[in-house]
Residue frames as a rotation matrix with the C-alpha (Angstrom) as fourth column:
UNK 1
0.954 0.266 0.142 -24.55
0.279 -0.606 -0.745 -18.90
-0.112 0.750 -0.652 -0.46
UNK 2
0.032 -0.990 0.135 -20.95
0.973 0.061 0.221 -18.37
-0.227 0.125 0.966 -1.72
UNK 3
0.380 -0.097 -0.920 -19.94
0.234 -0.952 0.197 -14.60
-0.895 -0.290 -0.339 -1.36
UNK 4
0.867 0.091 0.490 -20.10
0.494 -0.295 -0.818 -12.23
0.070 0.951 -0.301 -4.62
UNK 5
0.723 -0.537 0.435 -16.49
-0.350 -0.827 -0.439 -10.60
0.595 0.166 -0.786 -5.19
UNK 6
0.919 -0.320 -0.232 -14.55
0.313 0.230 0.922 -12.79
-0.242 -0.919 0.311 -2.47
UNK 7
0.008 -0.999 0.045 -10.90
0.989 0.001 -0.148 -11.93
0.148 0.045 0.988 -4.05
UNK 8
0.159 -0.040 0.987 -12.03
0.065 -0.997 -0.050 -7.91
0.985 0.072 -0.156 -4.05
UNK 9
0.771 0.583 0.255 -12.68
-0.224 -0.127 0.966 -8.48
0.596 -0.802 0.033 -0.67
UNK 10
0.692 -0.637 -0.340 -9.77
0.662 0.373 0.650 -10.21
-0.287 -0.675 0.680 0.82
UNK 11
-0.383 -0.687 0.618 -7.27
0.628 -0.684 -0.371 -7.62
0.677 0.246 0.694 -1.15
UNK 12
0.392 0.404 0.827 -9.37
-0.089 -0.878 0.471 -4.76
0.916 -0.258 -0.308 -0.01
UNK 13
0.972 -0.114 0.203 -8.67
-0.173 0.232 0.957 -6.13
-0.157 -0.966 0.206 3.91
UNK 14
0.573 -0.750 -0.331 -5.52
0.813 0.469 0.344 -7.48
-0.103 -0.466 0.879 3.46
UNK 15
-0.153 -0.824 0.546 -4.05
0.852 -0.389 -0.349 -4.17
0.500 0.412 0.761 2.23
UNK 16
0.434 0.410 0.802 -5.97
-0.210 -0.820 0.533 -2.13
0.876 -0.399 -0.270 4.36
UNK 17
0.958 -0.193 0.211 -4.57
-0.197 0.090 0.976 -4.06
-0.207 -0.977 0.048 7.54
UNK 18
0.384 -0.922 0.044 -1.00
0.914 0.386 0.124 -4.42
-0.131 -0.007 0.991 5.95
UNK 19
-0.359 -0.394 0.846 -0.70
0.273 -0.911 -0.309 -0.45
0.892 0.120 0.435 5.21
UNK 20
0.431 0.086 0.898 -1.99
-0.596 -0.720 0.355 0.76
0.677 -0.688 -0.259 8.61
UNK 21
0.808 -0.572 -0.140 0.44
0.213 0.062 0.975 -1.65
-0.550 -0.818 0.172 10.68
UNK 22
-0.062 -0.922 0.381 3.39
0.841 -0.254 -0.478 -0.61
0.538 0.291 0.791 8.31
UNK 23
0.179 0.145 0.973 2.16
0.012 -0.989 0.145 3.33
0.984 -0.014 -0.179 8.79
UNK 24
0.877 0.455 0.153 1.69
-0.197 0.050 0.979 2.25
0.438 -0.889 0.133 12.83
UNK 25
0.734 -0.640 -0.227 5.20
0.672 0.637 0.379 1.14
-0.098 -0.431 0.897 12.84
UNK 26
-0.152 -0.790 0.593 6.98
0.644 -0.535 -0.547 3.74
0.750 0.299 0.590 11.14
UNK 27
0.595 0.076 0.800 4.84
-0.471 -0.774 0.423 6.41
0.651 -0.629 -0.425 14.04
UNK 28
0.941 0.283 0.184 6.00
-0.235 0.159 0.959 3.95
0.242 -0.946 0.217 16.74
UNK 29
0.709 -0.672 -0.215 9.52
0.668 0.541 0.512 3.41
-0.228 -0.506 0.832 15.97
UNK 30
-0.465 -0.756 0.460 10.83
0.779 -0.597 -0.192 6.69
0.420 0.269 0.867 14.33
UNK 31
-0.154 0.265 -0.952 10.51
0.565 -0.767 -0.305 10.46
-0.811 -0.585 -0.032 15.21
UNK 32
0.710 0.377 0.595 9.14
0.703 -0.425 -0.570 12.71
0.038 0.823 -0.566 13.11
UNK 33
0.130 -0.887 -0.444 12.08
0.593 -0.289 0.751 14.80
-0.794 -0.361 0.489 12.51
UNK 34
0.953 -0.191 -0.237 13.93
-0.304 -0.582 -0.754 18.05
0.006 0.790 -0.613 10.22
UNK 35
-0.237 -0.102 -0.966 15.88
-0.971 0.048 0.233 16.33
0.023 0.994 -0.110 8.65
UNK 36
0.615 0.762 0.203 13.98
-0.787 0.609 0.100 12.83
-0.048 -0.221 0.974 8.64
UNK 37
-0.067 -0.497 0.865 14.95
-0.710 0.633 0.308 10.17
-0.701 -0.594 -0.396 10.66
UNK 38
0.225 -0.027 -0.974 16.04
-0.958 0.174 -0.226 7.38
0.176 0.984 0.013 8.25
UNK 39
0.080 -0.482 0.873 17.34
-0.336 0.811 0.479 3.76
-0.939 -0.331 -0.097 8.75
UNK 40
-0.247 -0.440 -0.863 19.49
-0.933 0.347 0.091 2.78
0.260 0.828 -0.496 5.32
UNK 41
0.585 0.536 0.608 17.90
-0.289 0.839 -0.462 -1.13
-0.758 0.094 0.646 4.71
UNK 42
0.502 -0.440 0.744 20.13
0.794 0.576 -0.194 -1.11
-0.344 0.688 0.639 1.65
UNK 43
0.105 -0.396 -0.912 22.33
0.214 -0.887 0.410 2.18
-0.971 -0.238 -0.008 2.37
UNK 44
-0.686 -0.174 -0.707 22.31
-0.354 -0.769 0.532 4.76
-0.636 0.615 0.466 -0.75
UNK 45
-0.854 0.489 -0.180 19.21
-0.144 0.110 0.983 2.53
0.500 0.866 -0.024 -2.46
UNK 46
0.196 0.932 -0.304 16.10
0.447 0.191 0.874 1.61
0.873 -0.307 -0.379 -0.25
UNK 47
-0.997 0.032 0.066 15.71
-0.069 -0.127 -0.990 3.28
-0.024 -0.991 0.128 3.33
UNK 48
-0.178 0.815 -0.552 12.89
0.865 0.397 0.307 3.55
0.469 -0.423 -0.775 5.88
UNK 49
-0.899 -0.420 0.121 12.58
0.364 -0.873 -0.325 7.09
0.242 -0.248 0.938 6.00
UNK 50
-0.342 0.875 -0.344 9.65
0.937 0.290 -0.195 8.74
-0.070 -0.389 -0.919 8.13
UNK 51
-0.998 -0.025 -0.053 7.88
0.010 -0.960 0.279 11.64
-0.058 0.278 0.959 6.56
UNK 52
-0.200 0.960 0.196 4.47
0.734 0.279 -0.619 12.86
-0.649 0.020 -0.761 6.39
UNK 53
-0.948 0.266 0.173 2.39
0.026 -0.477 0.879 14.95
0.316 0.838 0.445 3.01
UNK 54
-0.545 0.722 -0.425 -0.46
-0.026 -0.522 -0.853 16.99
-0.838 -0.454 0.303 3.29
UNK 55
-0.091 0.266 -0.960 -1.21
-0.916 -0.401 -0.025 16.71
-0.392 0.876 0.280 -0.15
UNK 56
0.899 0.439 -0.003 -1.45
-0.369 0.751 -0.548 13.89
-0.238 0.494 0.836 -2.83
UNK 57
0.577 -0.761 0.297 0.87
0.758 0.634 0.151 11.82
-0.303 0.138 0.943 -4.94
UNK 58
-0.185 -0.935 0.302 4.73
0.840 -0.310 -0.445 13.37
0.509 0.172 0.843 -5.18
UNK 59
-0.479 0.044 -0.877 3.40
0.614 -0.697 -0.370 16.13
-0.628 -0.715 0.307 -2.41
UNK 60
-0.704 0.216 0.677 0.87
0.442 -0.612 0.656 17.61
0.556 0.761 0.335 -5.43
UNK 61
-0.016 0.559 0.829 -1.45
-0.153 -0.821 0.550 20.31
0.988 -0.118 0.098 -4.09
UNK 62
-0.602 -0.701 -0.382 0.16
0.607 -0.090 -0.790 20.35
0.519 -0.707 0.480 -0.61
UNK 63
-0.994 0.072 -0.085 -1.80
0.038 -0.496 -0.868 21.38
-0.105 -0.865 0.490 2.10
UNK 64
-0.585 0.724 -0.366 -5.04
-0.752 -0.316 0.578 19.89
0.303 0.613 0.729 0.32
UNK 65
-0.974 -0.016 -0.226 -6.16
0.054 0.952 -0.300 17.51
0.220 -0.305 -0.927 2.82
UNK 66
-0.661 0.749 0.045 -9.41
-0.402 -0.303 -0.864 18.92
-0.633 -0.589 0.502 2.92
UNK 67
0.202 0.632 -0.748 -10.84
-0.958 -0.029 -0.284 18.05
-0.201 0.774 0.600 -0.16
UNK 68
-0.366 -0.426 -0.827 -8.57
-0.685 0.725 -0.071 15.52
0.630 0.541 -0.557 -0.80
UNK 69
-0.886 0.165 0.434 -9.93
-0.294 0.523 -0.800 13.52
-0.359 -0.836 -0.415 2.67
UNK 70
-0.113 0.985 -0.129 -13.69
-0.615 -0.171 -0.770 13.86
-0.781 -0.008 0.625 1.10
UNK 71
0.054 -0.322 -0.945 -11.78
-0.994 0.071 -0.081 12.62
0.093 0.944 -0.317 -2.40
UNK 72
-0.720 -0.678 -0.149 -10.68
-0.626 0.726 -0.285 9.68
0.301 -0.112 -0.947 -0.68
UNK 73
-0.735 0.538 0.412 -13.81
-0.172 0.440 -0.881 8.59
-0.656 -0.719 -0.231 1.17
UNK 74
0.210 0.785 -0.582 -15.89
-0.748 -0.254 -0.613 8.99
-0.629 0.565 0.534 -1.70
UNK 75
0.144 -0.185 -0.972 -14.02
-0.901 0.382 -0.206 6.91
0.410 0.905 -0.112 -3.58
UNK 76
-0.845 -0.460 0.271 -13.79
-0.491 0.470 -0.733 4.30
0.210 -0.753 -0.624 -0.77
UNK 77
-0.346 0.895 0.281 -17.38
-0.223 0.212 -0.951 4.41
-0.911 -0.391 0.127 -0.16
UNK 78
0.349 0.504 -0.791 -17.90
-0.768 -0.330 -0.549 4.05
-0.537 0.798 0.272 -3.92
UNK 79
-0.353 -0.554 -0.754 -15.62
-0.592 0.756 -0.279 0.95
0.725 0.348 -0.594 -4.42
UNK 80
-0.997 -0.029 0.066 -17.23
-0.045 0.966 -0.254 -0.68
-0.057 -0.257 -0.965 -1.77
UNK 81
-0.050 0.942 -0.332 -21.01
-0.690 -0.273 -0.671 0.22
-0.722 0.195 0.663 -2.97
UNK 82
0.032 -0.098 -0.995 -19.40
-0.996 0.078 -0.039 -1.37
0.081 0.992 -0.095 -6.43
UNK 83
-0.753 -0.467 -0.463 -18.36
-0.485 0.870 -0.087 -4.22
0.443 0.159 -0.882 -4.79
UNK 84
-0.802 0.507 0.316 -21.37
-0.090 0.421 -0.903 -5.01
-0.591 -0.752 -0.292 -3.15
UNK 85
0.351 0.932 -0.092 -24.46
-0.213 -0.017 -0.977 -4.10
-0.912 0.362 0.193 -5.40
UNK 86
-0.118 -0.510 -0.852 -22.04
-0.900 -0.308 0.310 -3.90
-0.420 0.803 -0.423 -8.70
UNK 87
0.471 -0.026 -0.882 -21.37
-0.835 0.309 -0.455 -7.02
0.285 0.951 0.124 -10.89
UNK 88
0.719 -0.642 0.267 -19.83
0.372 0.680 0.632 -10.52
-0.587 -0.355 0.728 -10.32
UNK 89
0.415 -0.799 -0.436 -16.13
-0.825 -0.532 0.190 -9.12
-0.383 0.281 -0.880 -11.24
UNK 90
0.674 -0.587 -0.449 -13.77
0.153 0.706 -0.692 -11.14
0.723 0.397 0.565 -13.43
UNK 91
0.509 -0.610 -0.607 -10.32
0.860 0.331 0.388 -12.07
-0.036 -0.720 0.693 -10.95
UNK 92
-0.612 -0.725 0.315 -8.29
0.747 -0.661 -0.069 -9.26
0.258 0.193 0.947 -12.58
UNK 93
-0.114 0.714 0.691 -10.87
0.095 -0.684 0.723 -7.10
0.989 0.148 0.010 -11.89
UNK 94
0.857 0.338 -0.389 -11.78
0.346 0.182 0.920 -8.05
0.382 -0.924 0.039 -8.23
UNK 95
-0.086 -0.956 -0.281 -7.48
0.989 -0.048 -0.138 -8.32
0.118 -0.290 0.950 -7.62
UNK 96
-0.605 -0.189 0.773 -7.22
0.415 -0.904 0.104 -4.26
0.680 0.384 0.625 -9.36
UNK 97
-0.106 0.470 0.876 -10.49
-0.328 -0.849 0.415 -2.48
0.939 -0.243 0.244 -7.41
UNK 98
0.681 -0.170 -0.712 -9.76
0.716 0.358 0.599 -4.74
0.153 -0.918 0.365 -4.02
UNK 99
-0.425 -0.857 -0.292 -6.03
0.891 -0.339 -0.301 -2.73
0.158 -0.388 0.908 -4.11
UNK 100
-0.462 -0.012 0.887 -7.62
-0.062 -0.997 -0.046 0.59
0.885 -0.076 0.460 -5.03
UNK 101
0.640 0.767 -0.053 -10.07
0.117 -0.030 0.993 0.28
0.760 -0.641 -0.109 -2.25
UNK 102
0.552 -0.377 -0.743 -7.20
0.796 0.505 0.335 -0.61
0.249 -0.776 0.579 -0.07
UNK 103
-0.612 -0.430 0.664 -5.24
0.423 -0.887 -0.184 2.59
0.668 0.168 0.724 -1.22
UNK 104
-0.205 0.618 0.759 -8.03
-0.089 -0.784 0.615 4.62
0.975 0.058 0.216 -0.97
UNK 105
0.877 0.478 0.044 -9.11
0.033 -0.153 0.988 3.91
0.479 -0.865 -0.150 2.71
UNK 106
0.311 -0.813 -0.493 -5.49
0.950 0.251 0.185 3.35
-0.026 -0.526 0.850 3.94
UNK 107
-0.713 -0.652 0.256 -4.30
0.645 -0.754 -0.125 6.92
0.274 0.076 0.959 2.64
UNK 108
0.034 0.972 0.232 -8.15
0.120 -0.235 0.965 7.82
0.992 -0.005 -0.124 3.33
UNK 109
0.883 0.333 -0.330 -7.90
0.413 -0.220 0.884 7.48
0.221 -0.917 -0.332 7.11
UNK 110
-0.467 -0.704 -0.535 -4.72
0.882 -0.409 -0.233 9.30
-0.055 -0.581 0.812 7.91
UNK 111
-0.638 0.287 0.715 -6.08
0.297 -0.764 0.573 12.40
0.710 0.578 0.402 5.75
UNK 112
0.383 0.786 0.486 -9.40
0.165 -0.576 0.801 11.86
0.909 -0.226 -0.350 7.90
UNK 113
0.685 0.155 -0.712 -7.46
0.658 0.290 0.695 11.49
0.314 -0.945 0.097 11.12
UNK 114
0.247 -0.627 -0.739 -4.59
0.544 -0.542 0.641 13.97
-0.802 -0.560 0.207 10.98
UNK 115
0.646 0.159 -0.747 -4.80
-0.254 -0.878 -0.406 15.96
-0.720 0.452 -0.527 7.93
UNK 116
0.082 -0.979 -0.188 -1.87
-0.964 -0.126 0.236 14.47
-0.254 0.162 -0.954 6.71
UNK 117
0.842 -0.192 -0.504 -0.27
-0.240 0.704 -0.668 11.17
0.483 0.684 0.547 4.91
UNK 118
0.591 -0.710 0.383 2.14
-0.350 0.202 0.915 8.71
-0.727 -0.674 -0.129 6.68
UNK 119
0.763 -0.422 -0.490 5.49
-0.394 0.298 -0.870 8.08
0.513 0.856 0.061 3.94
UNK 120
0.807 -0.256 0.532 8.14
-0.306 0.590 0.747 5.69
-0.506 -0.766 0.398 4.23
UNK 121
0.642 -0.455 0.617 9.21
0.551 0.833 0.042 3.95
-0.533 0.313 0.786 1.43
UNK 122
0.396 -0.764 -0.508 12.67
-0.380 -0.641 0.667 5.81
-0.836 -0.071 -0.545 0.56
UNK 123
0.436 -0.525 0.731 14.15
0.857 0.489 -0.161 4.35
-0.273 0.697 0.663 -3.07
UNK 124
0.418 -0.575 -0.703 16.98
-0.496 -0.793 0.353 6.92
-0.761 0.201 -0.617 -3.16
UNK 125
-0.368 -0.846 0.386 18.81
0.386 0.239 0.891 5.11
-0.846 0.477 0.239 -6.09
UNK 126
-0.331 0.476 0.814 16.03
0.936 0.053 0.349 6.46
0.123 0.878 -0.463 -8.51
UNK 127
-0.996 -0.012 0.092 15.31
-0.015 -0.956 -0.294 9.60
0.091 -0.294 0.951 -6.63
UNK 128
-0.062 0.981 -0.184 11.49
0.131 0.191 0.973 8.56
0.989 0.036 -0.140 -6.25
UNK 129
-0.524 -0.295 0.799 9.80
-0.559 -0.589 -0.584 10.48
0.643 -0.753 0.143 -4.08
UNK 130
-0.931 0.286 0.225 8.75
0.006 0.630 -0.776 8.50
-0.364 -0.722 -0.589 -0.22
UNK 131
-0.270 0.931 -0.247 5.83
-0.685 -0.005 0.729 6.90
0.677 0.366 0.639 -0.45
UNK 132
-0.521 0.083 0.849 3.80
-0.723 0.485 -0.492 4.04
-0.453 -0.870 -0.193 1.71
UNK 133
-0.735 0.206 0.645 1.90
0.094 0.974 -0.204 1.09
-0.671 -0.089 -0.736 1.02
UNK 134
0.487 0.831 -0.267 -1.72
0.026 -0.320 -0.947 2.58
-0.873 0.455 -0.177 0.29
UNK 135
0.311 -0.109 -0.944 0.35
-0.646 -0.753 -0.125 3.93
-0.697 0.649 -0.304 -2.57
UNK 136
-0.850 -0.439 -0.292 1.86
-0.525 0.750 0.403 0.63
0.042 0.496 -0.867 -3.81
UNK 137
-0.553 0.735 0.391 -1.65
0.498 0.668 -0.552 -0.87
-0.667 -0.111 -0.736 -3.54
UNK 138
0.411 0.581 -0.703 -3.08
-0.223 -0.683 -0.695 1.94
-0.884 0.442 -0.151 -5.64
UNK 139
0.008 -0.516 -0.857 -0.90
-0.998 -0.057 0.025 1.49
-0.061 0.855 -0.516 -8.64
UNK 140
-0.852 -0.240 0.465 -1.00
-0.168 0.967 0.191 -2.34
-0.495 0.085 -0.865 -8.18
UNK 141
-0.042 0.996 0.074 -4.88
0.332 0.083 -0.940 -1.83
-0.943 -0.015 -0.334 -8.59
UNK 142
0.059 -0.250 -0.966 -3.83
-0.916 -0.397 0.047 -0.04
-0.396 0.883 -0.252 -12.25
UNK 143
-0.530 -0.741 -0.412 -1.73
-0.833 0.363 0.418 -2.50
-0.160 0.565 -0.810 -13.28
UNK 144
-0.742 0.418 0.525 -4.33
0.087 0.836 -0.542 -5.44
-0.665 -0.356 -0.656 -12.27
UNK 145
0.568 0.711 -0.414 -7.56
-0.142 -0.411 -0.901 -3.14
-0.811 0.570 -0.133 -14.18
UNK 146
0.167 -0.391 -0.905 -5.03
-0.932 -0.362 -0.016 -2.67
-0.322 0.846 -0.425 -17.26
UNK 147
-0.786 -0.570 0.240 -3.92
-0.480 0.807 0.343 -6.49
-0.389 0.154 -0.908 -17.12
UNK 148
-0.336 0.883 0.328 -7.72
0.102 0.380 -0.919 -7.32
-0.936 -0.275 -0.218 -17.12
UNK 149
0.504 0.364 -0.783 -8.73
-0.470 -0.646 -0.602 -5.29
-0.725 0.671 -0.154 -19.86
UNK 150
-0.338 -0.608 -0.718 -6.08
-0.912 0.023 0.410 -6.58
-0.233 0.794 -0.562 -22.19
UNK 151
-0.884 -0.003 0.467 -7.24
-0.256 0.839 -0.480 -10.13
-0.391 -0.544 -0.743 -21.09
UNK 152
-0.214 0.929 0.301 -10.30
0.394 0.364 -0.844 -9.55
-0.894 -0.062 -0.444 -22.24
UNK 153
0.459 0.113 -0.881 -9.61
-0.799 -0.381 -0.465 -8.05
-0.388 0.918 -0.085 -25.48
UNK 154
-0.713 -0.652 -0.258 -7.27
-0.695 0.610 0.380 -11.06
-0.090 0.450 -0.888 -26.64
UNK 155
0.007 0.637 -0.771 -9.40
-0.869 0.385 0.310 -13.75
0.494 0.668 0.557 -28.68
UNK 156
-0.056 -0.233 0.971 -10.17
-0.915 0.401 0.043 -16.65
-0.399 -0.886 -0.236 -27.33
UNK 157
-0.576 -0.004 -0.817 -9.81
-0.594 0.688 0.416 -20.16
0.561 0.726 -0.399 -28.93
UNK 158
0.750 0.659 0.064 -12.71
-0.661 0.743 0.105 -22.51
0.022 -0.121 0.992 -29.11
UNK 159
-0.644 -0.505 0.575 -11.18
-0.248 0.849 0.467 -26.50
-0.724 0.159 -0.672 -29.12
């Protein structure tokens, strides 16, 4: 029997096990520090800077890891309900709710395990605040859902 959703699936995993060993590295090789330890990867544009957020994206509602933890699991446990019982998914589709999933449980188990988000990624040339994988897997999952959609609105020629 050939498995229903196999690209959701392998995103979902591969970003779930490529954000918690980034997140595992940044605890195991920096200190959590005032002012945060940094290593400059491309000095004044990309560092590896180790911070943690209690709150959502850009540090919104700070100190909201309660709800937000439940937020996350729900939606975790609801993307993979979808991907099981749901529909056979078109690729862009599978690609887009594989990342969110990955977000969602990656930023989903710090939240449940320490209250708190693990950030890294440092792009000081734009001023954009740190962020971590989960988060670059979330917005990939946008961009994948939006890419779909359009895909499927554009006409298709017959031969």
């Amino acid at each position: 029997m050939k498995q229903k959703n196999i690209w959701f699936w392998l995103v979902a995993w591969l970003g779930i096990l490529t954000d918690r060993l980034s997140k595992w590295w940044v605890i195991t090789v920096f200190d959590l520090t005032s002012p945060p330890e940094s290593i400059p990867i491309w000095p004044g544009i990309f560092h590896f800077t180790y911070v943690t957020n209690s709150g959502a994206a850009f540090s919104l509602f700070a100190n909201g890891s309660g709800w937000l933890r439940w937020l996350s699991l729900g939606v975790s446990l609801g993307l993979v309900a979808y991907g099981i019982w749901g529909p056979r998914l078109g690729r862009w589709e599978q690609f887009g709710y594989g990342f969110l999933l990955a977000g969602a449980l990656g930023n989903g188990v710090d939240r449940l395990l320490t209250g708190e988000v693990v950030d890294f990624l440092d792009f000081r040339l734009i001023r954009f605040p740190i962020f971590n994988l989960a988060d670059v897997w979330i917005n990939l999952g946008v961009a994948c859902l939006l890419i779909g959609i359009w895909r499927a609105s554009q006409p298709r020629a017959h031969p």
